[in-house]
C-alpha positions as CSV (number, residue, x, y, z in Angstrom):
1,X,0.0,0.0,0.0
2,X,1.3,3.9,-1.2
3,X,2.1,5.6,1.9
4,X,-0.2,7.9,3.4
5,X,2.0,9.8,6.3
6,X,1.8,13.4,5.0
7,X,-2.3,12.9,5.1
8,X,-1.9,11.6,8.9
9,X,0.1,14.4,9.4
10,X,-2.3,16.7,7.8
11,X,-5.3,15.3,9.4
12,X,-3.7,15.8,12.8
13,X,-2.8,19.5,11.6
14,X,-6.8,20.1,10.7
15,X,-8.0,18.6,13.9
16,X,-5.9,21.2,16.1
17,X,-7.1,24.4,13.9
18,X,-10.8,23.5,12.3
19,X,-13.4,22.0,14.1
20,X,-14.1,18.4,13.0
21,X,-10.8,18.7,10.6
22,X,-12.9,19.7,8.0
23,X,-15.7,21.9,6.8
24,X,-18.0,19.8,5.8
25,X,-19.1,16.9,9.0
26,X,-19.2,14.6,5.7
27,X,-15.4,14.9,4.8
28,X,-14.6,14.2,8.5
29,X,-11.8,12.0,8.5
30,X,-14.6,10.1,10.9
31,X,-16.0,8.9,7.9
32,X,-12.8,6.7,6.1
33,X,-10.8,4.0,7.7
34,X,-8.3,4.9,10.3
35,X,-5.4,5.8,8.6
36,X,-7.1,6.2,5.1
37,X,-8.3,9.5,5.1
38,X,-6.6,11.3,2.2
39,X,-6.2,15.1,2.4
40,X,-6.4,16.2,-1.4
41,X,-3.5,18.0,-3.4
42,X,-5.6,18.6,-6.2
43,X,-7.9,17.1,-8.8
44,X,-8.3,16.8,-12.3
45,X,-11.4,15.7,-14.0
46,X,-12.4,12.4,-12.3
47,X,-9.0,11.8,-10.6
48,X,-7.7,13.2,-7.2
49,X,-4.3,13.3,-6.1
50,X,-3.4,13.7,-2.3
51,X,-0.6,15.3,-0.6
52,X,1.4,11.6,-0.6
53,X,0.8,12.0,-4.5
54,X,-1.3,8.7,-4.3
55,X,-3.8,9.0,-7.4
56,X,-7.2,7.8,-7.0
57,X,-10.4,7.3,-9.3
58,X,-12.9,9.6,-7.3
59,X,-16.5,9.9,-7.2
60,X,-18.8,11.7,-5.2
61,X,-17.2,14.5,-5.9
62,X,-17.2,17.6,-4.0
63,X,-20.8,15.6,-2.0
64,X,-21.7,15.5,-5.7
65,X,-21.3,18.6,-6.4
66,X,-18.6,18.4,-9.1
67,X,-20.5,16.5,-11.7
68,X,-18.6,17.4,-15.2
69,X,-15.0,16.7,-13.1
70,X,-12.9,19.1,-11.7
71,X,-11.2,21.7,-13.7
72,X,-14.1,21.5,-16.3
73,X,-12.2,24.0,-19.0
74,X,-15.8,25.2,-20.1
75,X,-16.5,26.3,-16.2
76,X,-13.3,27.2,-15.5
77,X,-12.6,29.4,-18.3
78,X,-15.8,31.3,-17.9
79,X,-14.3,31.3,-14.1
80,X,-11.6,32.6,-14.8
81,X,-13.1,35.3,-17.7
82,X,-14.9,36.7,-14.6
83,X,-11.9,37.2,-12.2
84,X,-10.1,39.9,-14.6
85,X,-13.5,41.8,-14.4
86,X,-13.7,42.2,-10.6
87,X,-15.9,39.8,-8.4
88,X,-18.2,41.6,-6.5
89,X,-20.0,45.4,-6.8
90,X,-21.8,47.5,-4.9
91,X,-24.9,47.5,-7.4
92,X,-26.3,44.3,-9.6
93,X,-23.7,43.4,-11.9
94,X,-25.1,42.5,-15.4
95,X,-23.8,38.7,-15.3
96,X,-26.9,38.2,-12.6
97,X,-29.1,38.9,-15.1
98,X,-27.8,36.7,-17.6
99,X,-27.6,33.9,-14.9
100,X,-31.5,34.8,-14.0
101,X,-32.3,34.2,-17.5
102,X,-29.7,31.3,-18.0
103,X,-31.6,29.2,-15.3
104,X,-35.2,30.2,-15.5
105,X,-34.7,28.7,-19.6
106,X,-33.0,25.5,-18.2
107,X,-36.0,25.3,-15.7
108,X,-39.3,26.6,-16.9
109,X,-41.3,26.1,-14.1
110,X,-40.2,28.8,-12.5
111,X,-40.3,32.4,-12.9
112,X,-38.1,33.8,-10.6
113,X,-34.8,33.4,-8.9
114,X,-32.4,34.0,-6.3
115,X,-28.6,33.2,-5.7
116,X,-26.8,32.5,-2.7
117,X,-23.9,30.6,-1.8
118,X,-25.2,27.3,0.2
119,X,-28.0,24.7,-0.1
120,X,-28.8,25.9,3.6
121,X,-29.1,30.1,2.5
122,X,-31.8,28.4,0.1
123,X,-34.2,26.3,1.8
124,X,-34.1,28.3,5.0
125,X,-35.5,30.8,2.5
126,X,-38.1,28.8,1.2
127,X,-39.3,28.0,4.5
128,X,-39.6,31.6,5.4
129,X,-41.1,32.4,2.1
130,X,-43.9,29.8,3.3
131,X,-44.4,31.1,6.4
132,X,-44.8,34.6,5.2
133,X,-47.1,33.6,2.5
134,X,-49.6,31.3,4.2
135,X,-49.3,32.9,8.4
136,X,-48.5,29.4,9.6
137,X,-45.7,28.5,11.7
138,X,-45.3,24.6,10.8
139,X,-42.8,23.1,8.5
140,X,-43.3,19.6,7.3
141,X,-40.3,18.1,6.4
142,X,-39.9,14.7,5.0
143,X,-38.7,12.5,7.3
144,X,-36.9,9.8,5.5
145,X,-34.6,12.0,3.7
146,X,-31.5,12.7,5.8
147,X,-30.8,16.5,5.3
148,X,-32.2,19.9,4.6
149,X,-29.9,22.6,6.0
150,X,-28.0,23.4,8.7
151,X,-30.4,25.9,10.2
152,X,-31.9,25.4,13.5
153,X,-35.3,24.3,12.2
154,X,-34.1,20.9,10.3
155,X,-31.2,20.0,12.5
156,X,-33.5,20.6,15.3
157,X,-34.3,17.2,14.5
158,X,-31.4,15.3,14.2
159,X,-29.3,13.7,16.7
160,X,-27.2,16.6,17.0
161,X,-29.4,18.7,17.9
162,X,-27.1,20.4,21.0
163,X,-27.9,24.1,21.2
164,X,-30.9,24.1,19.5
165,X,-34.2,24.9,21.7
166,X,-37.0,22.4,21.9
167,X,-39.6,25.7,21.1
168,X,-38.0,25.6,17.4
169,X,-37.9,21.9,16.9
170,X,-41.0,22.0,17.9
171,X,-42.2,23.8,14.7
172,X,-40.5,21.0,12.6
173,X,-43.1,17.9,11.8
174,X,-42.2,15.2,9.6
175,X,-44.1,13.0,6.8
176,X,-43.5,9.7,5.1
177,X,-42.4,9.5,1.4
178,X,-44.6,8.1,-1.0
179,X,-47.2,7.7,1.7
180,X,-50.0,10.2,0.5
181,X,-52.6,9.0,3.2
182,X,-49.9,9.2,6.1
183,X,-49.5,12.8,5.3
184,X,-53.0,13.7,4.9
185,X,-53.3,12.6,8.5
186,X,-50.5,15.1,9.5
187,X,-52.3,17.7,7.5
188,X,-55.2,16.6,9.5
189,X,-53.7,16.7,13.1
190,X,-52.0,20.0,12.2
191,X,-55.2,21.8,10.8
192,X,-54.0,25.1,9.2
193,X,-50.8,24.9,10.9
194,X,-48.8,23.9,8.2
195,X,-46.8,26.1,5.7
196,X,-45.1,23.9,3.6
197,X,-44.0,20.2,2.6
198,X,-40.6,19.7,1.3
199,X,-38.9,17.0,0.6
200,X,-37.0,15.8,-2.3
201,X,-39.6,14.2,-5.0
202,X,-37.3,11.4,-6.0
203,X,-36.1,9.5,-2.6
204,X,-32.6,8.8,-3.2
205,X,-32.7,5.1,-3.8
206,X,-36.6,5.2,-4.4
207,X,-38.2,6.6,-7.7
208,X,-41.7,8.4,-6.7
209,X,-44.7,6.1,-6.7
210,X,-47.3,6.4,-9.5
211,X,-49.1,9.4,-9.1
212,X,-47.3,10.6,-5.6
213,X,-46.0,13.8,-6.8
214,X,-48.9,14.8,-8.5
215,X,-51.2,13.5,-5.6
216,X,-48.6,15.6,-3.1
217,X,-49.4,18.6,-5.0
218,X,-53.1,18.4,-4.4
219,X,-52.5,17.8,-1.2
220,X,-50.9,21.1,-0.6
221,X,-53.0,22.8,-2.7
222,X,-56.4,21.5,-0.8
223,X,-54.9,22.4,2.4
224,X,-53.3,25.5,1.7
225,X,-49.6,24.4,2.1
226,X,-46.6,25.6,-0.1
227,X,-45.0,22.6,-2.2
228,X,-40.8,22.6,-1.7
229,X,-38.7,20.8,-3.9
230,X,-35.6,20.3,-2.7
231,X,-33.4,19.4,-5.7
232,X,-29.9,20.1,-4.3
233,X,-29.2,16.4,-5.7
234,X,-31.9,15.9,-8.4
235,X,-31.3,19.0,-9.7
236,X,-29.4,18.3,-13.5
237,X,-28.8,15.2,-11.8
238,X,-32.0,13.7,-12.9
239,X,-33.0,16.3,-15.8
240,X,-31.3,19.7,-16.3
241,X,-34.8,21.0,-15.0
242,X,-34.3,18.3,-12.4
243,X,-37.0,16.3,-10.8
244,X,-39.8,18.8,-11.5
245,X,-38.5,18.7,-15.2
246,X,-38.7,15.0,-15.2
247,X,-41.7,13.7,-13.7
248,X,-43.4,16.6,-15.4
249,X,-44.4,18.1,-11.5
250,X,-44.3,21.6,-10.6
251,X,-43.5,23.0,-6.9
252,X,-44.5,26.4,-5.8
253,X,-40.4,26.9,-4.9
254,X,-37.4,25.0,-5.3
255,X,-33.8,24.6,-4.2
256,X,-30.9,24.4,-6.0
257,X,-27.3,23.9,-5.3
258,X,-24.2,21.1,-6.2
259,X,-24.1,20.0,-9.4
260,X,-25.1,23.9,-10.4
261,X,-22.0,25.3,-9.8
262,X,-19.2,22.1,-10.7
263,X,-17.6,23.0,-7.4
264,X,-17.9,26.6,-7.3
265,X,-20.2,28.1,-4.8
266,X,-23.5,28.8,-6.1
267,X,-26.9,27.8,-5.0
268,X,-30.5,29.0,-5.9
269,X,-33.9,29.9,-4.9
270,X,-36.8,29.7,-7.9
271,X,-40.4,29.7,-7.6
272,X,-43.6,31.5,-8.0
273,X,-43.7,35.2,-8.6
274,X,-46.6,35.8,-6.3
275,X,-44.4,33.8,-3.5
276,X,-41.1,35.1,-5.0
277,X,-42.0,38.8,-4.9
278,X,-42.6,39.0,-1.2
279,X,-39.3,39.3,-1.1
280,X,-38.9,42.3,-3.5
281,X,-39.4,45.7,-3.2
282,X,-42.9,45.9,-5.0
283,X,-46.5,45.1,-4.1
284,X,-48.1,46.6,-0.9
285,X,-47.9,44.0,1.8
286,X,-45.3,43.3,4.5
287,X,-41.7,42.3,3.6
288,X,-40.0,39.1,4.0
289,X,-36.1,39.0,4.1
290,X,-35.6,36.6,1.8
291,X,-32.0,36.5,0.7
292,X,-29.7,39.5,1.3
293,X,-25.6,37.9,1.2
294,X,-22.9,39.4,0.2
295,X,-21.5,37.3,-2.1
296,X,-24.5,35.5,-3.6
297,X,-23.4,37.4,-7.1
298,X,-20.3,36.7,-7.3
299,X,-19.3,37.1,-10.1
300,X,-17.2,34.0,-11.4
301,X,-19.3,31.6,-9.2
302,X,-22.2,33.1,-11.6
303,X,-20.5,32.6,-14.9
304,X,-19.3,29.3,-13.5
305,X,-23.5,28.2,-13.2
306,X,-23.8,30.2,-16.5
307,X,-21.3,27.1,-18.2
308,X,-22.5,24.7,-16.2
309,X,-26.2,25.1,-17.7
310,X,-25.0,25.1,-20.9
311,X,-22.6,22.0,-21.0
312,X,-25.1,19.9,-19.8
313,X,-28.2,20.7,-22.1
314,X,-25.6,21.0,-25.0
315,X,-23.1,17.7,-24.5
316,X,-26.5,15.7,-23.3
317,X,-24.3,15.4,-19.2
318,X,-27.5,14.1,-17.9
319,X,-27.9,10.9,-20.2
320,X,-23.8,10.4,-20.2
321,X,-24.4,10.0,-16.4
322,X,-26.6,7.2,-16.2
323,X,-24.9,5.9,-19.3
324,X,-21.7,5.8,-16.4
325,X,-23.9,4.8,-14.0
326,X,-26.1,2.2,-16.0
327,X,-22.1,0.4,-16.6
328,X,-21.2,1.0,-12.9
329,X,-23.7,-0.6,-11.4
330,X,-23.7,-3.9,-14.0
331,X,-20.1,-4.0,-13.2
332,X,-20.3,-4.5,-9.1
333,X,-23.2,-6.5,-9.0
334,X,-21.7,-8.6,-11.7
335,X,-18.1,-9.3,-9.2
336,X,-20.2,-9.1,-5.8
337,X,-22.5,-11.9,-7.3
338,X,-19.4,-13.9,-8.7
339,X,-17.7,-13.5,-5.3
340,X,-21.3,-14.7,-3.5
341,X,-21.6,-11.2,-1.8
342,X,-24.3,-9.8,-4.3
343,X,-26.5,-10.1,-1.0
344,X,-24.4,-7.7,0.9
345,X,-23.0,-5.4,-1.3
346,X,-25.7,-3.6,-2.7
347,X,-25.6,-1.0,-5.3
348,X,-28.6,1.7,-5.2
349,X,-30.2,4.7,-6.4
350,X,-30.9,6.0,-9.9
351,X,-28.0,5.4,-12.1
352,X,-26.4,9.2,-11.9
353,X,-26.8,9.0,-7.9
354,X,-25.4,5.9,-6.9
355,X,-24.6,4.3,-3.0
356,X,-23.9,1.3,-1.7
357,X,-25.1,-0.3,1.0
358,X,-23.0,-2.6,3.2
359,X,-25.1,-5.8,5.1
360,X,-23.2,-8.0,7.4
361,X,-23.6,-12.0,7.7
362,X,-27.8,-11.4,9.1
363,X,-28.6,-9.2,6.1
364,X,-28.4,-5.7,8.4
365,X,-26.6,-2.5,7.4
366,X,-23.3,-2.6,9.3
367,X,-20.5,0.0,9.8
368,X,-17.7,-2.2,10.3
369,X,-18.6,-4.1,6.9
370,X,-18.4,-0.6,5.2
371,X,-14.9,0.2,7.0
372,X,-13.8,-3.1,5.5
373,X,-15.2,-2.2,1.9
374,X,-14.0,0.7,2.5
375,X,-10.3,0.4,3.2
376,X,-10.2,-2.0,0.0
377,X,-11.2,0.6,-2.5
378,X,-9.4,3.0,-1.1
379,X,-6.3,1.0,-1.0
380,X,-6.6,-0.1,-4.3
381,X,-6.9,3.7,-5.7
382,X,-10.6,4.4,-5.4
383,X,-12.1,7.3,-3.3
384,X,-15.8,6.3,-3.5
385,X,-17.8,7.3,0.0
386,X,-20.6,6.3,-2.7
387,X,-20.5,5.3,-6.5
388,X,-22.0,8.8,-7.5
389,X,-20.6,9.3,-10.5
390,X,-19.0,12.3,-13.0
391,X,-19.0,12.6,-16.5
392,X,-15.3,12.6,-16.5
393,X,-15.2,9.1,-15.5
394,X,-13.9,6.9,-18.9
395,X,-14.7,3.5,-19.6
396,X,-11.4,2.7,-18.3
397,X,-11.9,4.2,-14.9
398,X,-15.2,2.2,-14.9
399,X,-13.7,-0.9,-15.3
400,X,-10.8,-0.3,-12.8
401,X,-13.5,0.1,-10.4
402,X,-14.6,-2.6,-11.0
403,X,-11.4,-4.8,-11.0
404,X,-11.5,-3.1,-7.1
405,X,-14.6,-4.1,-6.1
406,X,-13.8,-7.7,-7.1
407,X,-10.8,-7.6,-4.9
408,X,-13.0,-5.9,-2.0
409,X,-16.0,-8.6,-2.8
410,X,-13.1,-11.3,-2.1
411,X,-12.1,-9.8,1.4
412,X,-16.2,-9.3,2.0
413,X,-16.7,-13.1,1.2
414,X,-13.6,-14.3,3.8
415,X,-15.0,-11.8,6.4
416,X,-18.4,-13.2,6.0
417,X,-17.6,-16.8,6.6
418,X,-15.7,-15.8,9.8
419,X,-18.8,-13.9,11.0
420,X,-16.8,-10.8,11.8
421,X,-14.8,-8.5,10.1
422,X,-12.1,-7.1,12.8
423,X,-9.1,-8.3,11.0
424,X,-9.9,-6.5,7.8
425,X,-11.1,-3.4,9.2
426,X,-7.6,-1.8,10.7
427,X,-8.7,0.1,13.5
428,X,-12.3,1.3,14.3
429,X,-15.2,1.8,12.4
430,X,-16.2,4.2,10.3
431,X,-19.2,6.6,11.8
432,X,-22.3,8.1,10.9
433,X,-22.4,11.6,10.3
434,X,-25.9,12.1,12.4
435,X,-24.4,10.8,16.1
436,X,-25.3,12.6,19.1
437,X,-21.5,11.8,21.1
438,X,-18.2,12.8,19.0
C-alpha cells in the first residue's frame, strides 16, 4: 500500500485548527478508515491526487457537487473570464441577469430566482417564504430523507441537535415518502398549521410512486400548504430542469445547489412570482427578508453556473451520467455476485446518484462491513464514499473500479464466513455523520 504519512500528518494539523478537521461533517476523517483519510493535493477531472501524491479514481465528488470533473475547462474558463472583471460590486452586476435568465430557460417552471452561496441560505428561504405567504408557523419536512440545511429548524431534528431549543424543533413535523394517506393525517392533526412540505420528489434510492408527486401537490393545494422541492441532488442530476422537469411536476419553490455550480459556490432559490416577490421591493404587503448575502453574485461563481447550464443541455451530461452509472452498477453486481456477496454489497439509487449499501452476515446494514469495503477501494486507488458518478469518468476508470470491487468482494466473502470483520477493518469503524457523542 502507497504511503499515506503526509495525510496523517495533515489530518492531525486540521483537527488542532478547524473544528471536525474539515468543513464539511461529511469529509470528516470520521468517515474513512483509520489511517485512510486522504487530504487532497488537487484534482483533475475524475481523478484526485493527495498530498502523498497517491492517485485515485474519485466519485462523489465535492458531495456530488462536481459533476462534469474538476477543472471542467468550459466552467473554468468562464471562471476565470470573470476574475479579470472584478468579483463583487456594490450595485447588480449585469452577469446576474444573464444567470437569472440562464436558469429560468434550463427550468421553466419557475419564474423567478435568487442566488446564494449554500443549499442551507436556500431552503431556509423557502421555509420563510412559506411562512410569510400562508401565516403558519409549521414546516413539514420529509422524514426519510437525511438533510435539509444546517439551520436550526431541520437539525433541530437530528441527533445533533445540542444548542438548538426544543420551542424551534417543535415547529418542525415530519411526513413519510410516498405515503400520501400518512401525510394527509398530518395535515389533519395539524389543521392550518402547516406552511409547507418539502422534501425531495425522488427519494434517493426510491423513484416516486405512480401518481405521488402529483397527488402531493393536491394535497398542498387542498390544504393551503406551499410545495418545496428540494433538488440540491436531483437537480441536472436527474434532468437539467431536475426532478420537476422530469416527472413533469411543478412546486411552488425550489432549491438548488451542487451539481449547479461544478464546485464553485453557487446555489439558488426559484419559484412562483406571487411567493417570490414577497421578497422584493414591489406590491403593498409586508416584507419578507428573503436573501440579502454578500457574495450571492459573485461574479465568477455566476459565470461558472452560466457554463455549467450550458454544457449539460448541450453535451447531453444528464444521459452520459446514467450511461456511467447504468455500466457501474452492472459491473459491481456482476463481481459481488461472482464473489457470493451480491446479498451484501448492494448497489442503489438511480443510475447518476449511486450508494452502496453494506449488510453483514444477518442481512443488516453494518458500519464495520463498510470500514472493510472501504479500506479496499481506497487502497486499491478508489475514493468512493458512494459510487456517485462524474462525467469525467472513462470506460477505463469504470472498469478499474470494477477490478476493485472484485478484490474488495473477495475480502467481504472471507470476512463473511468468519462472522466478523475485525481483522480486515484496521482500526475502528467508520461513523455516521448524524451521532449525538463525537
Amino acid at each position: 500500500m502507497d504511503s499515506r504519512a503526509r495525510s496523517q500528518s495533515a489530518n492531525e494539523r486540521l483537527h488542532a485548527l478547524i473544528p471536525g478537521g474539515a468543513h464539511t461533517y461529511a469529509k470528516g476523517d470520521d468517515q474513512y478508515p483509520e489511517g485512510l483519510a486522504p487530504v487532497i493535493s488537487h484534482g483533475l477531472g475524475a481523478h484526485v491526487w493527495d498530498v502523498d501524491g497517491n492517485r485515485y479514481v474519485e466519485y462523489g465528488s465535492g458531495l456530488r457537487a462536481v459533476s462534469l470533473g474538476h477543472a471542467h475547462p468550459r466552467v473554468t474558463e468562464a471562471a476565470r473570464r470573470e476574475l479579470d472583471r472584478g468579483a463583487n460590486f456594490v450595485r447588480p452586476g449585469i452577469v446576474e441577469l444573464e444567470a437569472a435568465e440562464r436558469f429560468l430557460a434550463t427550468v421553466p417552471t419557475a419564474d423567478m430566482v435568487k442566488f446564494a452561496k449554500n443549499g442551507s441560505d436556500v431552503t431556509t428561504a423557502a421555509v420563510r417564504l412559506a411562512r410569510a405567504a400562508t401565516g403558519r408557523p409549521l414546516v413539514a419536512i420529509c422524514g426519510d430523507q437525511p438533510f435539509f440545511s444546517t439551520d436550526d429548524w431541520f437539525i433541530g431534528t437530528t441527533a445533533m441537535d445540542a444548542g438548538i431549543p426544543d420551542s424551534t424543533t417543535d415547529l418542525t413535523v415530519t411526513f413519510p415518502y410516498g405515503d400520501l394517506a400518512a401525510t394527509e393525517e398530518m395535515l389533519r392533526v395539524h389543521d392550518g398549521q402547516v406552511a409547507c412540505l418539502m422534501l425531495e420528489a425522488a427519494s434517493g434510492q426510491l423513484e416516486p410512486p405512480p401518481g405521488y408527486l402529483k397527488g402531493l401537490r393536491a394535497l398542498a393545494d387542498r390544504h393551503g400548504c406551499v410545495l418545496i422541492f428540494d433538488e440540491m441532488i436531483t437537480g441536472l442530476r436527474w434532468s437539467e430542469a431536475g426532478a420537476q422537469g422530469l416527472y413533469g411536476v411543478a412546486p411552488d419553490l425550489s432549491t438548488f445547489g451542487k451539481a449547479l455550480g461544478n464546485g464553485f459556490a453557487v446555489s439558488a432559490l426559484a419559484g412562483r412570482r406571487e411567493l417570490m416577490e414577497l421578497g422584493g421591493l414591489r406590491g403593498g404587503r409586508d416584507r419578507v427578508f428573503l436573501l440579502s448575502t454578500t457574495h450571492g453574485a459573485e461574479t465568477h461563481s455566476l459565470a461558472a453556473a452560466m457554463a455549467v447550464l450550458e454544457t449539460y443541455t448541450e453535451e447531453g451530461i444528464t444521459a452520459r451520467l446514467h450511461e456511467l452509472g447504468d455500466r457501474l452498477a452492472a459491473g459491481v453486481r456482476q463481481v459481488a455476485e461472482g464473489m457470493g456477496v451480491g446479498e451484501h454489497v448492494v448497489v442503489r439509487g438511480r443510475a447518476s446518484n449511486l450508494v452502496f449499501a453494506t449488510l453483514d452476515e444477518n442481512l443488516r446494514p453494518s458500519q464495520r462491513y463498510r470500514t472493510l469495503f472501504l479500506r479496499q477501494l481506497v487502497g486499491g486507488g478508489v475514493l468512493g464514499p458512494s459510487f456517485v458518478v462524474s462525467s469525467a469518468l472513462t470506460d477505463d476508470d469504470i472498469d478499474r473500479t470494477v477490478e476493485v470491487v472484485a478484490q474488495a468482494c473477495a475480502v467481504y466473502r472471507k470476512a463473511l464466513d468468519a462472522q466478523d470483520p475485525s481483522a480486515w477493518m484496521g482500526g475502528r469503524p467508520v461513523k455516521p455523520v448524524f451521532r449525538r457523542r463525537a
